[in-house]
Structures are given as C-alpha cells and as structure tokens.
C-alpha positions as CSV (number, residue, x, y, z in Angstrom):
1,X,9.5,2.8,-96.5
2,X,12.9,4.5,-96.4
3,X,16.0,3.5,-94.2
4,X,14.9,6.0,-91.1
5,X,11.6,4.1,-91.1
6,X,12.7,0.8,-90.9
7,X,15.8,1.6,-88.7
8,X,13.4,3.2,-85.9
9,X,10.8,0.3,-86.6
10,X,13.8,-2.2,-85.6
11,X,14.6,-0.1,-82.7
12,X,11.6,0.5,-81.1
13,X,11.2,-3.7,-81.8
14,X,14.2,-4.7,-79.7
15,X,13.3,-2.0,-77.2
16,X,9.8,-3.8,-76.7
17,X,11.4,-6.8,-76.4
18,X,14.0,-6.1,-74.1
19,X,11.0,-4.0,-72.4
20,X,8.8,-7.4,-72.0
21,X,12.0,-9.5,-70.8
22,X,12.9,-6.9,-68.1
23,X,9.4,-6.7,-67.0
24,X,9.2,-10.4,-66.8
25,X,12.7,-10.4,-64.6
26,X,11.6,-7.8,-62.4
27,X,8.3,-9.8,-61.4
28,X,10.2,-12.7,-60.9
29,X,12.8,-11.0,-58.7
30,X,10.1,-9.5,-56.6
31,X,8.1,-12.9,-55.9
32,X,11.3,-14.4,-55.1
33,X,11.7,-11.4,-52.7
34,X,8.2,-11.5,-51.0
35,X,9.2,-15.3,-50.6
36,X,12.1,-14.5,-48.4
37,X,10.7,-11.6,-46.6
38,X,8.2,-14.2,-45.6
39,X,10.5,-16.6,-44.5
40,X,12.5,-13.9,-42.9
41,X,9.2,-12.7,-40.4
42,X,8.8,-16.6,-39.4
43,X,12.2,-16.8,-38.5
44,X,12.0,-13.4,-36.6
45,X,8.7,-14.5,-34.7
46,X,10.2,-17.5,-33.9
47,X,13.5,-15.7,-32.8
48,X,10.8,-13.5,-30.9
49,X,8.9,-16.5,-29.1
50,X,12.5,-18.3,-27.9
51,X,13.6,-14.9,-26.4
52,X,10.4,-14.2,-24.7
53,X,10.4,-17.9,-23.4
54,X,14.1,-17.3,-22.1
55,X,13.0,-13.9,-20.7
56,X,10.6,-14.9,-18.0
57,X,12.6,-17.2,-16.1
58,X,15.4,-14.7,-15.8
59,X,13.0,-12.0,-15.0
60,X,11.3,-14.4,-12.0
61,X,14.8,-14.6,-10.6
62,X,15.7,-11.3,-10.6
63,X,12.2,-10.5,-9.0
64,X,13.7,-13.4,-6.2
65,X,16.5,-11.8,-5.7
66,X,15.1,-8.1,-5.6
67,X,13.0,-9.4,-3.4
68,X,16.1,-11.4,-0.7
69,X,17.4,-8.0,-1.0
70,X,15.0,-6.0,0.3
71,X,14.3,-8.6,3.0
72,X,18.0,-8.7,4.3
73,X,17.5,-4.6,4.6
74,X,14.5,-5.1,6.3
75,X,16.1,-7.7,8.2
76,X,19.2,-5.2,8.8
77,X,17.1,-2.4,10.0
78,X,15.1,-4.5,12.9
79,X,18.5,-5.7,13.9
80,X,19.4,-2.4,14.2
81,X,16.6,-0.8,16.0
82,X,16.6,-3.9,18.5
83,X,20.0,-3.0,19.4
84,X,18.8,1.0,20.4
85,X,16.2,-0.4,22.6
C-alpha cells in the first residue's frame, strides 16, 4: 500500500468512529428528550385539570349574577309599568 492508501484508510477509520459515537449521542439525546416531553404533557394535563376545576365555580357565579341581573331588570320594568297604570 502507498501513503494515499493508508492516509484515506485512517480517515475514513476516525470518520466511522466519530460517525458511531455521534450516532450513539444523538439517540441518547433524543430518549432523554421523549422523557421530558413526557413529563412536560403530565404536567400540562394536570395544569389542564386544576384550571378546569377553578373554572366552573367562577363560571356558576357569573351565571348567578347574570342571572340577579336580569331579575333586577325584570324587576325594574314591572315597577315601572305599575307606576303607568
């Protein structure tokens, strides 16, 4: 073998290697990445579940007081066509 032989036999050697150790990096990196996307969704859903458990008390107010207000109109607008008759 001459020198260009063995000098792109070396080369393509390392590249392989360093090939194979990426390759092994880049799997890890991407379990380690499905692992906290996975964490990340519970979080979320349970982010999800507090706010909907919040939300329907609020919203059964509000529905009380839409509903006080439209009684005090109601109750305004007898009061005022009482006072016609």
């Amino acid at each position: 073998m001459d020198i260009t032989q063995i000098t792109l036999l070396s080369v393509i050697v390392v590249l392989t290697i360093f090939l194979v150790v990426i390759g092994f990096q880049v799997f890890f990196l991407i379990r380690d990445l499905r692992k906290t996307l996975s964490r990340t969704n519970r979080l979320l859903d349970d982010a999800d579940s507090l706010v909907a458990g919040i939300k329907k008390p609020i919203e059964g107010a509000g529905n009380i007081f839409t509903a006080m207000t439209a009684g005090v109109g109601i109750a305004h607008l007898l009061k005022r066509l009482e006072k016609k008759k």
